[in-house]
C-alpha positions, 0 to 999 in steps of 0.5 A: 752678862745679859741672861737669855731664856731658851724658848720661853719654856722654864715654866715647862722644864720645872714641870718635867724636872719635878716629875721623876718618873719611875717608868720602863722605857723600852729600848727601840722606842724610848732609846736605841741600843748601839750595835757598836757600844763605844768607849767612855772618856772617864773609865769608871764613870757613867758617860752622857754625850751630847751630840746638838748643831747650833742651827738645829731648832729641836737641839735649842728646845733640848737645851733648857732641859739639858741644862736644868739636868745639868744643874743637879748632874750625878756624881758618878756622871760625866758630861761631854758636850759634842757638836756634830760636823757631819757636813761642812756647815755643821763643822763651821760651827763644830770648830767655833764651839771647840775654839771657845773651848780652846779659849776658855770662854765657851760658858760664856758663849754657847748660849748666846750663839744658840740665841743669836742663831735661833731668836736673832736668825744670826747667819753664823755658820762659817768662819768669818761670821764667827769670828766676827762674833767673837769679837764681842767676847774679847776674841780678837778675830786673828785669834779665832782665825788662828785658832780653827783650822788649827791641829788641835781642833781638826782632831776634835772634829776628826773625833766627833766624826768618828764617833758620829759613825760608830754610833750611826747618827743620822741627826740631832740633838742625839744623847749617847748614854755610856757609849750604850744607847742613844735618846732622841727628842726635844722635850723632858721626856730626853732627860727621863729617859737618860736618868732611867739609862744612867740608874740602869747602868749602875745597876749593872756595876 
């Protein structure tokens, strides 16, 4: 499986990665505390929901911190991905990104469709493109096509609507920490600010 390097900036997540800084992030500056906390998929683990779009070019400059961060991800963790479907656009690509779910392949794909969107300025944002896409990872485009307007992945949407609401998002990449507090930025000050919300929330227990 080719390898794909997001935006040439490995040099620069290391950097930020090696630099666990112990600074005081200020809520209302560095993060935003939800009015409305929400509840947490795994009780009794610290939650971080990743809220990004495809076509979003600050959620592509967010991933190669966001997976460098993965890599060592705490144990009392867990991690959920979510794609944002706040119009029908977004939603497109929602449903791809949670048919590859549905698939079992979307560690095989996320990247890539991230890189042919972003580098290759791939127009992949409604159902036939995609599912055309697809057929590079064995997906015949009947499976796709059978598989995104489907119950269970109308409920995903449905969800991440509903919680796109909840939490006010007004755009993306948004990390929600703990149902609690929202990050937003593109560099690897998101990922000092989530590790300072995740120690903050042990603490608290």
């Amino acid at each position: 499986m080719k390898k794909f390097i997001l935006g040439g900036m490995t040099a620069m997540v290391m950097a930020f990665s090696a630099n666990t800084m112990a600074a005081n992030f200020v809520a209302g500056k560095d993060y935003t505390v939800i009015k409305n906390p929400g509840k947490v998929d795994v009780p009794g683990k610290i939650e971080v929901r990743e809220f990004f779009w495809y076509g979003c070019p600050h959620c592509f400059k967010l991933e190669p911190y966001m997976q460098t961060w993965l890599r060592s991800i705490p144990k009392d963790v867990h991690f959920v991905r979510t794609p944002a479907a706040l119009n029908k656009i977004w939603e497109a690509n929602a449903r791809a990104y949670y048919v590859s779910e549905a698939l079992g392949i979307r560690k095989n794909t996320h990247l890539p469709l991230f890189h042919a969107v972003q580098v290759e300025n791939q127009q992949l944002f409604d159902q036939a493109s995609q599912a055309k896409f697809f057929t590079k990872y064995g997906v015949p485009e009947a499976k796709f096509n059978s598989l995104y307007n489907s119950f269970a992945v109308s409920g995903k949407i449905a969800q991440s609507n509903q919680l796109a609401q909840q939490y006010q998002l007004t755009g993306v990449p948004a990390v929600v920490v703990n149902g609690k507090y929202i990050i937003q930025g593109e560099d690897g000050k998101v990922t000092q600010v989530l590790n300072y919300l995740i120690d903050k929330e042990r603490k608290a227990k």
